[in-house]
C-alpha positions in Angstrom: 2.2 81.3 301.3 6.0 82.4 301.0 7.3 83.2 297.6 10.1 81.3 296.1 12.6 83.5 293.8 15.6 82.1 291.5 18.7 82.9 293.2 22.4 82.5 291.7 25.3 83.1 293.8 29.2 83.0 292.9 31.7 82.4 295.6 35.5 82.6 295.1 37.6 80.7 297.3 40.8 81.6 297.7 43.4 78.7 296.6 45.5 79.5 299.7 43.5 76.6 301.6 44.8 73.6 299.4 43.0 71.5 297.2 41.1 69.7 299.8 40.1 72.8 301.9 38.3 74.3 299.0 36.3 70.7 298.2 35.4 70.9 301.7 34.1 74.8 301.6 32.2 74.1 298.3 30.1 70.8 300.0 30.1 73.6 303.0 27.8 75.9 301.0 26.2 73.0 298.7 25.1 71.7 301.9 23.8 74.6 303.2 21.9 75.9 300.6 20.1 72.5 300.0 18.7 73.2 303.4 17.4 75.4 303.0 16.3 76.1 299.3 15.8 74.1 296.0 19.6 73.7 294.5 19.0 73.6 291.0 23.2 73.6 289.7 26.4 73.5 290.9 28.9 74.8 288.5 32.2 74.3 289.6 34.2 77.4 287.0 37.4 76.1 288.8 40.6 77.9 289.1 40.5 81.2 287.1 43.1 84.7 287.6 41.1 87.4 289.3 40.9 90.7 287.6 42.9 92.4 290.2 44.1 91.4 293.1 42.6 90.4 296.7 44.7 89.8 299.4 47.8 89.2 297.2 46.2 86.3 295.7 46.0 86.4 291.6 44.0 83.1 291.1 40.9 81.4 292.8 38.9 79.5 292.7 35.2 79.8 291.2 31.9 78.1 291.8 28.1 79.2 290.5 25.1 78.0 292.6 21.9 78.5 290.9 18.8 78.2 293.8 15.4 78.5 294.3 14.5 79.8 297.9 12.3 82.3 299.8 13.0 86.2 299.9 14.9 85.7 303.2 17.6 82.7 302.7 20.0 84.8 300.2 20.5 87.2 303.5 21.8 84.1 305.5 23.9 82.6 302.9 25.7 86.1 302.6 26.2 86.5 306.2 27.6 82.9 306.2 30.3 83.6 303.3 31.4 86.7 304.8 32.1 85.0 307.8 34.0 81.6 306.4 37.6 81.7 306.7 39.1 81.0 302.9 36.1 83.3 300.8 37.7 86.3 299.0 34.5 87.4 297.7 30.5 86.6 296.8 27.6 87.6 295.1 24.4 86.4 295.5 21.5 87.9 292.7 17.9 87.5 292.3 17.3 86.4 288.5 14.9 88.0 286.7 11.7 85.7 285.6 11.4 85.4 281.6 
């Protein structure tokens, strides 16, 4: 029996892409994760200034996915971000259970 873990991941998208570009990568990675874990939230932080800058860019945009998925899923879903045109940066972390 495979073991399911709590997963949260924050992308930033960089604002460079438009308005419509970084709808489209957010459904991108909603989709993706719902096939292949349990998505539990989406929350969508919007546009907030980065704490230094990445690729010139000052603002981007946020987004929180909290998940529920086996050991090996989080693996994909990084090599995925790091290969999508329009991410500046991700982190995907197990949660501790309470």
């Amino acid at each position: 029996m495979a073991v399911i873990n709590s997963y949260e991941a924050v992308i930033v998208i960089s604002l460079k892409l438009g308005e419509e570009a970084v709808a489209e990568t957010v459904q991108k990675f909603q989709k993706l994760i719902e096939k292949h874990a349990t998505l539990e939230s989406v929350d969508e932080w919007g546009k907030r200034r980065l704490a230094y800058p990445i690729n010139k860019e000052a603002d981007a945009y946020y987004v929180l996915f909290n998940f529920k998925s086996e050991a090996e899923f989080p693996a994909e879903l990084d090599r995925v971000t790091k290969i999508t045109d329009g991410v500046l940066r991700s982190m995907i972390i197990k949660k501790e259970e309470a």
